[in-house]
N, C-alpha and C positions, 0 to 999 in steps of 0.2 A: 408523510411526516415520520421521523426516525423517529421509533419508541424508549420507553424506559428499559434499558436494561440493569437490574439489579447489581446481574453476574459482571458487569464490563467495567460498568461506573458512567455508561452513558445516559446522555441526557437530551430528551427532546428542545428544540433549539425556540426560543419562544417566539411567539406568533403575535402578530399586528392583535389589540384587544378588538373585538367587533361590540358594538353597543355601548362601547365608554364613551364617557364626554370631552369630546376633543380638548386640547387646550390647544392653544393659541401663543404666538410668539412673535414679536418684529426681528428680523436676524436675517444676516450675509446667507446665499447659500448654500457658503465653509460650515458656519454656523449650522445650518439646517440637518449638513452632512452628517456633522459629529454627535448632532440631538437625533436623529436615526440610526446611528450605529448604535448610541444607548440603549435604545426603545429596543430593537430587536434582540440586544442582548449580549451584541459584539464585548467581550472583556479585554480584547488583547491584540493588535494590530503588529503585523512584519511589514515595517517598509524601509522610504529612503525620500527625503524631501528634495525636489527639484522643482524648475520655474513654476509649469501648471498647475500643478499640485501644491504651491507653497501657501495658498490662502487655506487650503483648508488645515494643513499645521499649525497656524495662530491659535485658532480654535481649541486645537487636539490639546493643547498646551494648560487647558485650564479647565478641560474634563479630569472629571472626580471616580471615572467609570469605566473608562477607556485607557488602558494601559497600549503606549507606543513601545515598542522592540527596534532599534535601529540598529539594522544589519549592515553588511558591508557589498553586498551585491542584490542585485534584486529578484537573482534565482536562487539566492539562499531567506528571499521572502517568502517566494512563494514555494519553497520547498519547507521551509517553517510551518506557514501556514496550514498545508495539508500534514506535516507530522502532527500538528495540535489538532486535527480535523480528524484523522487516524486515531487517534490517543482518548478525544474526550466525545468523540462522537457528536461535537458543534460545528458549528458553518466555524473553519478555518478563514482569515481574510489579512489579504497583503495587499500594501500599497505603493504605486511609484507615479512617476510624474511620464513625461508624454514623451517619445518620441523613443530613445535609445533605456530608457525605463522604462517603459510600457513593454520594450520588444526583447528585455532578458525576463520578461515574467512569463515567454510565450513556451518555454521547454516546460517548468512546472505547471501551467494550464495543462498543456498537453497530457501530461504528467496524470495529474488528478481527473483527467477525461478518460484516459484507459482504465485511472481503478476506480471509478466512480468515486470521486471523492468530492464532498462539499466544500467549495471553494467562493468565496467573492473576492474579484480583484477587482480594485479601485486602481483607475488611472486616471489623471489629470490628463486634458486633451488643450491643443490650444484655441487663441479665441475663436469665438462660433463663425464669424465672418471671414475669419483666416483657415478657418478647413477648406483645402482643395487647395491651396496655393502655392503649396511645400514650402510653406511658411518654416522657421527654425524650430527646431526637436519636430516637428510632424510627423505622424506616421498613422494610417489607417490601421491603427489597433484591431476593429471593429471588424474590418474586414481580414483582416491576418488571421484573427484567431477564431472566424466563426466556423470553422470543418472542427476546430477541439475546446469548445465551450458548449454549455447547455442549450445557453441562453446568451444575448449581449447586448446592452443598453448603450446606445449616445445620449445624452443629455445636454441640452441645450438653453434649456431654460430652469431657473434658479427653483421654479415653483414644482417642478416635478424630482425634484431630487427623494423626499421621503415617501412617497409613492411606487419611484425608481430600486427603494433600498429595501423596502417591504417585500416588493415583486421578487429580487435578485432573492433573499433570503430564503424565502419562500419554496423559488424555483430549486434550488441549491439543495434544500435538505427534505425535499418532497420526493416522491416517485422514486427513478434511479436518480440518487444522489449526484452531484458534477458540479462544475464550474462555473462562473457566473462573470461574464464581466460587466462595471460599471465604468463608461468612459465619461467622463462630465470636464465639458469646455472650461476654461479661466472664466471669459465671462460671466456665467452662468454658474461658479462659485463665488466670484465677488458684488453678485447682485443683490439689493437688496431685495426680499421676499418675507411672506411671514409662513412661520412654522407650526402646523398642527396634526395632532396622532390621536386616536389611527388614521393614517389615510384611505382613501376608499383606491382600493384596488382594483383594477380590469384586466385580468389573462382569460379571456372567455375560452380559447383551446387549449387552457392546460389543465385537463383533469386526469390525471393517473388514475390507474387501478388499481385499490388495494387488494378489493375480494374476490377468491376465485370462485369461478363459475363452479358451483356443487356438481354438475353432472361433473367436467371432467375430473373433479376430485375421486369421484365414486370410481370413474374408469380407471383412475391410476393405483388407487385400492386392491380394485382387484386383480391389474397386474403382477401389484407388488406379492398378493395370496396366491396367485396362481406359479409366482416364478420359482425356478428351480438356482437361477445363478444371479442373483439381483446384486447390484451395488447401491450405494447411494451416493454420489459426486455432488460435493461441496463444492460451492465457490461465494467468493468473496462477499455474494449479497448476502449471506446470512447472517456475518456479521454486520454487514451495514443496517439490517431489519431488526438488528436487536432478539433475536432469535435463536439462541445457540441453546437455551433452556428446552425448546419445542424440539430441536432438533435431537439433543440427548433421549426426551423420552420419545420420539418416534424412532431412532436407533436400537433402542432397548426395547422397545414393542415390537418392532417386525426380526429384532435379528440377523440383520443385515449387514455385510460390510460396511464402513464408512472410509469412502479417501477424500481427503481433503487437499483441494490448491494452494497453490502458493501464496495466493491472495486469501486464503482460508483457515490458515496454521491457527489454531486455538480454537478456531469456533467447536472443533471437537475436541476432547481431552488425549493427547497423544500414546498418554497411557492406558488410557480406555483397550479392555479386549477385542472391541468391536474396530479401533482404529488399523487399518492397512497401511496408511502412509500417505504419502503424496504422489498425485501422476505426474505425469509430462516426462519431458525430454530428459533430468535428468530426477525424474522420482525415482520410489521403491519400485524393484521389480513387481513384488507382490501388487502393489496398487495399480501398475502400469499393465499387469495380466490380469489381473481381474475385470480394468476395466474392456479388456480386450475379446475376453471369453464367457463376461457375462452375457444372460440372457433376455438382460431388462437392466437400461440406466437409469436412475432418478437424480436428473441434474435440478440440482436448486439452488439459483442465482449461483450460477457459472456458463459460460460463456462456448464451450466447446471452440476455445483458440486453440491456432493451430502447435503451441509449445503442449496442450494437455495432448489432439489428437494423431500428431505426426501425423503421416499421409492418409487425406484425411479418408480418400476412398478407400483405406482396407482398415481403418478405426473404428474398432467394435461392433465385426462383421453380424455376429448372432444377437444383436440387441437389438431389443425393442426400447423405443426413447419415450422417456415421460419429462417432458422439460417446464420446469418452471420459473417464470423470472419477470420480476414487475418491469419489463422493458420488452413492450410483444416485438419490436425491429429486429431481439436477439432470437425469440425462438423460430427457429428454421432458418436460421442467417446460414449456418456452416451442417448444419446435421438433421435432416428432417423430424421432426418429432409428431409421435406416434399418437401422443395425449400432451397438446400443448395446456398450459394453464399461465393464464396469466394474473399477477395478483402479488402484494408482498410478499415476503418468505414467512414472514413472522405466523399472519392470516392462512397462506397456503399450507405450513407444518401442522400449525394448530387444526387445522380442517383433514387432512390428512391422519393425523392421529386417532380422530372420532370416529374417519369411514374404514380405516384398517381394523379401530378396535370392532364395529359393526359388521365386518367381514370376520372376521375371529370369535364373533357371538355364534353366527349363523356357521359357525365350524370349516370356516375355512381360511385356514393359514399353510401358512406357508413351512416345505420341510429343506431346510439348507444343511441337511447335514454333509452328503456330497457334500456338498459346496467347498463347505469350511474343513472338510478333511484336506480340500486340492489347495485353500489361502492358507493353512497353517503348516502345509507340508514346504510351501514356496517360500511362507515365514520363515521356518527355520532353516531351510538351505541356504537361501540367497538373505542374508540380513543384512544391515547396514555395516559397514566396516572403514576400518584405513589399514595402512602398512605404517608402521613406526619406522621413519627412514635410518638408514645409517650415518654412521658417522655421529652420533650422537647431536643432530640437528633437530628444532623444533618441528613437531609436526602440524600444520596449521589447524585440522581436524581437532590434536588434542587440545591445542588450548582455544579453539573455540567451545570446545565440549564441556571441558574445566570452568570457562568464563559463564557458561550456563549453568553448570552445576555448584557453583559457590557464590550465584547473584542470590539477592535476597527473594522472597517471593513477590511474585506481583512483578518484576523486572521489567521492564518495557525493553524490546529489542528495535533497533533498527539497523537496516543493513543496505550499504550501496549496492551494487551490481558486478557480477563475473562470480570469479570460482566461490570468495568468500561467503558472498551469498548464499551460494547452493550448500554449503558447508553448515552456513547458520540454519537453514533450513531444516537441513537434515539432523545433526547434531545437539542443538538445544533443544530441549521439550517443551512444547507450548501446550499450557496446560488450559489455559484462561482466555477466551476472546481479547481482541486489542491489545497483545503483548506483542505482536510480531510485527513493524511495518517495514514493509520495500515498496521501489518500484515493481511496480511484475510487468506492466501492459506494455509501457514504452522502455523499460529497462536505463533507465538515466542515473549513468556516473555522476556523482559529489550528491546524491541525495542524502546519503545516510547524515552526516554530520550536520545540515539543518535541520533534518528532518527530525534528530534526534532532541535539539533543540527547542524544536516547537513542540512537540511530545512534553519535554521536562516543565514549559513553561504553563503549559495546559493542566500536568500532572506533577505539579510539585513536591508531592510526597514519597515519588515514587523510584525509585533508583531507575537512570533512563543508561543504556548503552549502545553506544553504536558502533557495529564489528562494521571496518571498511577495509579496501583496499591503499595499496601505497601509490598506485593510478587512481582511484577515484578521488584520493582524501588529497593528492594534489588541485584538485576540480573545485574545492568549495570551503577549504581549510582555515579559512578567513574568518570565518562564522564562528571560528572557538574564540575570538576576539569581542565579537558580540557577546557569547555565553558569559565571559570571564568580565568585563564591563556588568552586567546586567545580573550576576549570580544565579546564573544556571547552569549549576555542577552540572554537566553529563560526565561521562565517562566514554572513552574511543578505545578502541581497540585496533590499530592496524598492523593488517596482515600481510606484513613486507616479505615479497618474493622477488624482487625485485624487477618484477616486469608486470604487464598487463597480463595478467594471470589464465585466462576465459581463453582470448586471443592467442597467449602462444597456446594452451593445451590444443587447439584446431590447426595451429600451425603443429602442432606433436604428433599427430593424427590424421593429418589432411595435405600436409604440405608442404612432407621428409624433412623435418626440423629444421625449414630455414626460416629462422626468427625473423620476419622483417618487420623493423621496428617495432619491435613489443618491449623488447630491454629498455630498464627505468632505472639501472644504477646507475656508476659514476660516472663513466665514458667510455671508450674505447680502449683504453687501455690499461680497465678496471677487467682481469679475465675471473677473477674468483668468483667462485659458484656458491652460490648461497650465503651471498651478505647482506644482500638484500638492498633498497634504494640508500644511497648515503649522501647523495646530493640533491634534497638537501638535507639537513640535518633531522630529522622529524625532532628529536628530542629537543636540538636549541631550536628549530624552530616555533614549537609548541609554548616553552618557554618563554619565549619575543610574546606569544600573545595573551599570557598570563594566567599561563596551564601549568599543573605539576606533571612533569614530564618525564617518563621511565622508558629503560632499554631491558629487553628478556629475547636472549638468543639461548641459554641452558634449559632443558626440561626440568633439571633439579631445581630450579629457582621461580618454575611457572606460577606453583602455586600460592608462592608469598607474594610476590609483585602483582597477581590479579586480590589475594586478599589488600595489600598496600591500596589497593585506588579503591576497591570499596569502601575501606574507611575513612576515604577523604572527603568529606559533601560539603565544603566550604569553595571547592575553586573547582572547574573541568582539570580532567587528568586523561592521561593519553599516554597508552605503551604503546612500544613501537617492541614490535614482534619478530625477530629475524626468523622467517620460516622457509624449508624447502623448496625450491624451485621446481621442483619437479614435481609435486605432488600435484594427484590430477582428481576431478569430481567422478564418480561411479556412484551410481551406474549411467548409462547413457543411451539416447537415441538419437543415432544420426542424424542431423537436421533432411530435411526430406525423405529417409525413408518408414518404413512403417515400424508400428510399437512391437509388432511379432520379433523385430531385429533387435530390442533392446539387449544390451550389454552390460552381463553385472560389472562385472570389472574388465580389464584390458586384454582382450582376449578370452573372454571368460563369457561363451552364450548358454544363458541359461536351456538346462535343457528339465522338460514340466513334464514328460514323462506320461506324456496322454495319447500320443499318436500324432499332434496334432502342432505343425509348426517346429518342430523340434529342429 
C-alpha cells in the first residue's frame, strides 16, 4: 500500500472497509461499476464512450463522486490517467469501449508497466457469448496486454464486478505499483444484480513484501561502514514508497553520494550537497563515474536497466551490490546482488537508518573523505553546461532552464521524450518528490501533454507544465482540446527544432549527417535552418483548440513570454519556441558501449586523472 507522504501530497488510495456492514442495492452491473469506483475512492475518470462500454456511462452521468474527463484519443486516457497517478500518488483510471478503444489504451498500459505506475483501465468488452467469434469492435484485450499489466480481469458476470474493482485497486497500488486491467462484457454490465460493500475479496498469491528481512539489513550496514567509495542509486521506487523523508536522513547519516534516475528526480533535493546528479546514458559525468568506480552500490527501488548501466558487463566493475526493491523478479535480473533485500523502500530506509546509526554507535563509520575529494574534483571540471549558439538564436537549454527558474514553486513538470527531455532533466531543479514526470521505461512520444493534463486535474492548485517536443506534441496535441473544454490550464512548452531532435542528434553522430526523415518543417523546399516546424502552425493551431497561443524565437523577449503564460490560469497556453537545430544533449554514452567512454561534451572525454580508464 502506498504510504502518506507529507513532503509529496500523496495519499494512500483507500481500501475495501473489512467489518462494515455491507449495504445492499438492486442495480445494472453499469450501476454496480460506478458504486465501486465510488467506494474505492476513484474521483476522476479519462475516457471515451463507445458501444460496450456505453451502459456503464448512463450511470457515470448521475454520480455525485465521480468526475468523467472526456478526451479525444484513448492514449491520451490512459496517458492522463497515469500523470494524475504520477502527481497524486492514487490509482490513475481510464476508460474506453472494446475493440479499436481497448487497443489505443495498450501504449499507455505499457507505459505505466515500465514505471510502475498505478493504473486501472476499464474496458468494455462485447457480449459474453460473442467472445471468440470476432464479433464487431472485438479484440482479446486480455490477452494483448497480459506481458504489460499487473494484473487482468475478464468479467463476465454482472455479480462479480465490485469484487473485480476492489481486487484491480488493490493490486494496483499494493507492492510494485502497475497496471491493472478491467475487461467486463456488455452483458454482464447490463444485467441486472444487486450491489453490496465491501466485498469479500480472494487473491490467495498476492502477498507482497513490505518488511525486510533484519539480517540483510545489518549486512548492508556494514557494508555501507566498511566502504571506502559508496553511492547510493535512487530510482523511482522511492518515490512510489512515499520515502524520500527516510532517504534524506540516511543520506545525511552515512555521507554518501546520492544519484538519482530519471525516474527519481526529486525524490532527493538536487540542491542537496550530497546530490551527484543523474546516471545513465546521458547523466552527469560525475554520477555516471561514481557510479562506475564505486566500491559498494545501494540501489533502492531502481532497476539496474540497461539506459543507467551501459554495457552491462564492465558497469561498476569494483562494486559490491546491495539492492533493494519490493519486486524480488528485479533483484538479480541484470546485476547480481551481493546483499539482496527485499521489502518497501519506505520499511527498508527506515530499517537502514537504525542498523547504520547501530554501526556508528559501535564506532564504526565509514571515512569518504577520498572519496568526495575524487566527486567534487569531477564536479567541478565536467559540470553541467550548453553553448549559447550563434547567430543570435534560441538556445533550447536556456529557455527550458529560465521556464524552471521563473515557475512558481511546487511546479509540476512533465516532459515527452528525446533531446527535450534530457534538457528538462538536467536543467530544471527538482527539489520535491512528484514534480518531475516522464516516460523513462518505454520512452513514449505525445506523453507529456496528457500527461500534464492529468497531473493539473489530480493537482489543481498547482502550476502544471509540459516542456515537449515539435515531434511528440504532433502525437497527442488534441488533448489541449480537452484541457480548454474542461479548465485545466496547463501550460506547454514546445521545443521547436524542427525535427525529431534525439533521432537526428544519432543520425549527427552515427550516420555522417544523413538526416533521413527526421525533418519536421515545411517541405522540401523549405531549406532554412533554424525556423523550426511551421507546418503546422502550432500557434493557430493551439488557437483552434482554445489555447492562448505565443511565438518566442529572440532570447531578448524569453523571459516576458514565459512570465506572459504564467500569469494566465484561466485557459491552457502554449509557446511555440524556435530553437537551434543543432544543439545536441551532453554528456553522453554510446548506446552499447561502456560508462568508462562516457563523453562530457562532443569530443570532449573526460579525463579523472587516477590512472585508471583515462
Amino acid at each position: 500500500m502506498l504510504m502518506t507522504d507529507q513532503a509529496t501530497g500523496h495519499h494512500p488510495q483507500p481500501r475495501p472497509r473489512s467489518g462494515a456492514q455491507p449495504t445492499v442495492e438492486h442495480v445494472t452491473g453499469a450501476q454496480s461499476l460506478i458504486r465501486s469506483l465510488e467506494e474505492v475512492g476513484a474521483d476522476t475518470v479519462f475516457g471515451i464512450p463507445g458501444g460496450a462500454i456505453l451502459p456503464a456511462y448512463d450511470p457515470m452521468m448521475d454520480s455525485q463522486k465521480v468526475r468523467h474527463i472526456l478526451v479525444r484519443h484513448e492514449q491520451g486516457a490512459g496517458h492522463a490517467a497515469t500523470g494524475y497517478a504520477q502527481a497524486t500518488g492514487r490509482v490513475g483510471v481510464c476508460m474506453a469501449t472494446s475493440g479499436p478503444g481497448a487497443t489505443n489504451l495498450v501504449t499507455p498500459i505499457a507505459d505505466a508497466h515500465m514505471d510502475s505506475v498505478p493504473l486501472v483501465a476499464i474496458t468494455g468488452q462485447v457480449a459474453s457469448k460473442a467472445i471468440g467469434t470476432d464479433a464487431f469492435q472485438e479484440a482479446d484485450i486480455c490477452g494483448i496486454t497480459m506481458p504489460i499489466t499487473k494484473h487482468n480481469f475478464l468479467v463476465t458476470k454482472a455479480e462479480d464486478i465490485p469484487r473485480t474493482i476492489a481486487e484491480a485497486f488493490h493490486i494496483a497500488s499494493t507492492g510494485r505499483p502497475g497496471p491493472v486491467l478491467v475487461d467486463i462484457s456488455k452483458d454482464a454490465l447490463q444485467a441486472k444484480t444487486t450491489f453490496s460493500w465491501p466485498p469479500q475479496t480472494d487473491l490467495p498469491g498476492y502477498r507482497p513484501v513490505t518488511k525486510p528481512h533484519a539480517k540483510q539489513i545489518r549486512e548492508a550496514a556494514k557494508l555501507i561502514s566498511a566502504a571506502k567509495r559508496p553511492v547510493l542509486y535512487v530510482g523511482g521506487g522511492v518515490i512510489k514508497a512515499g520515502a524520500t523523508g527516510e532517504l534524506k536522513i540516511l543520506a545525511e547519516l552515512t555521507g554518501a553520494p546520492v544519484t538519482t534516475t530519471l525516474m527519481a528526480l526529486g525524490a532527493f533535493p538536487d540542491s542537496h550537497p550530497l546530490h551527484v546528479g543523474m546516471p545513465g546514458m546521458h547523466g552527469a559525468v560525475t554520477a555516471v563515474t561514481a557510479l562506475q568506480k564505486a566500491d559498494l552500490i545501494v540501489a533502492l527501488g531502481a532497476r539496474f536497466d540497461d539506459r543507467v548501466t551501459g554495457k552491462l558487463d564492465s558497469f561498476a566493475p569494483y562494486a559490491k551490490i546491495v539492492h533493494a526493491d519490493i519486486d524480488p523478479a528485479e533483484i538479480g535480473k541484470n546485476r547480481a546482488a551481493d546483499v539482496p533485500i527485499v521489502g518497501d523502500a519506505r520499511e527498508v530506509i527506515a530499517d537502514l537508518v537504525q542498523a547504520v546509526q547501530a554501526e556508528h554507535s559501535e564506532g564504526n563509520k565509514g571515512d569518504y573523505t577520498a572519496w568526495w575529494s575524487d566527486l567534487n574534483r569531477w564536479r567541478e571540471t565536467y559540470p553541467l553546461g550548453y553553448e549559447v549558439p550563434e547567430g543570435g538564436s534560441l538556445s533550447p537549454q536556456q529557455v527550458i532552464q529560465r521556464i524552471g527558474q521563473l515557475a512558481p514553486e511546487g511546479t509540476i513538470f512533465a516532459a515527452g521524450v528525446g533531446q527535450h527531455q534530457m534538457w528538462a532533466a538536467h536543467f530544471i531543479d527538482y527539489e520535491q518528490p512528484a514534480t518531475w514526470l516522464n516516460s523513462g521505461g518505454l520512452g513514449t512520444m505525445g506523453y507529456a501533454v496528457p500527461a500534464a493534463m492529468g497531473a493539473k486535474a489530480g493537482m489543481p492548485d498547482r502550476t502544471v507544465w509540459a516542456v515537449d517536443g515539435d515531434g511528440c506534441f504532433q502525437m497527442t496535441n488534441q488533448e489541449l482540446t480537452t484541457c480548454a473544454l474542461n479548465n485545466i490550464p496547463i501550460k506547454v512548452a514546445i521545443i521547436n527544432n524542427g525535427a525529431l531532435g534525439m533521432v537526428r542528434q544519432w543520425q549527427t553522430l552515427f550516420y555522417n549527417q544523413r538526416y533521413s526523415n527526421t525533418v519536421l518543417h515545411s517541405g522540401p523546399d523549405d531549406v532554412q535552418a533554424n525556423k523550426g516546424t511551421r507546418v503546422p502552425d502550432f500557434v493557430k493551431l493551439s488557437e483552434a483548440m482554445g489555447c492562448v497561443a505565443l511565438r518566442c524565437e529572440d532570447p531578448a523577449d524569453l523571459d516576458k513570454v514565459i512570465a506572459e503564460a504564467n500569469a494566465i490560469n484561466d485557459r491552457p497556453v502554449v509557446i511555440d519556441f524556435i530553437v537551434h537545430e543543432d544543439a545536441q544533449v551532453w554528456p553522453m554514452v554510446a548506446a552499447g558501449t561502456s560508462n568508462d567512454e562516457v563523453m562530457a561534451a562532443r569530443g570532449v572525454r573526460p579525463d579523472f586523472g587516477d590512472g585508471e580508464d583515462d
